[in-house]
N, C-alpha and C positions, 0 to 999 in steps of 0.2 A: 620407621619414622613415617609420621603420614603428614603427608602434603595441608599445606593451610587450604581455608575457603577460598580458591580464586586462584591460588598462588600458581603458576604454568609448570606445567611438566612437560621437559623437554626430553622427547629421545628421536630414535633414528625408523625411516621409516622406508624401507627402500632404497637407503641410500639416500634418503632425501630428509633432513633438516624437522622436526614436527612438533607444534607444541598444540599443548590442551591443558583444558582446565579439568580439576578432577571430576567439576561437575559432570563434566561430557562424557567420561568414560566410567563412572560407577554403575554398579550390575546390582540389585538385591544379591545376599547367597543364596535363596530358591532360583533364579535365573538363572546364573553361574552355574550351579548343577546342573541342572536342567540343560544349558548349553553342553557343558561338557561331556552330560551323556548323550545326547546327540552328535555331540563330534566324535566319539569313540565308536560311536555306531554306524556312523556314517561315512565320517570323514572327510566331510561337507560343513562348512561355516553352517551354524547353526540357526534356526529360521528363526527362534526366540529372539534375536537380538535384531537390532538394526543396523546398517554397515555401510556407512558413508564412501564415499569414491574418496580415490586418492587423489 
């Protein structure tokens, strides 16, 4: 099921409460990849993405 336009996605983030819109957290699938083969490689949050503080 996919989230509406705007509608909040709430999950947990540390133990701490967190919500977002799906705008703020969608990737292309070339990204995505791209991420995750950098993370397999590395094992290092990937530099393709951006990564807001908590």
């Amino acid at each position: 099921m996919e989230p509406r336009q705007g509608e909040v996605i709430e999950f947990d983030y540390g133990h701490v409460p967190t919500e977002e819109t799906p705008e703020t957290l969608r990737v292309s699938q070339k990204v995505a990849r791209e991420a995750a083969r950098e993370f397999v490689r590395t094992g290092q949050r990937p530099t393709c993405l951006s990564w807001g503080s908590a």
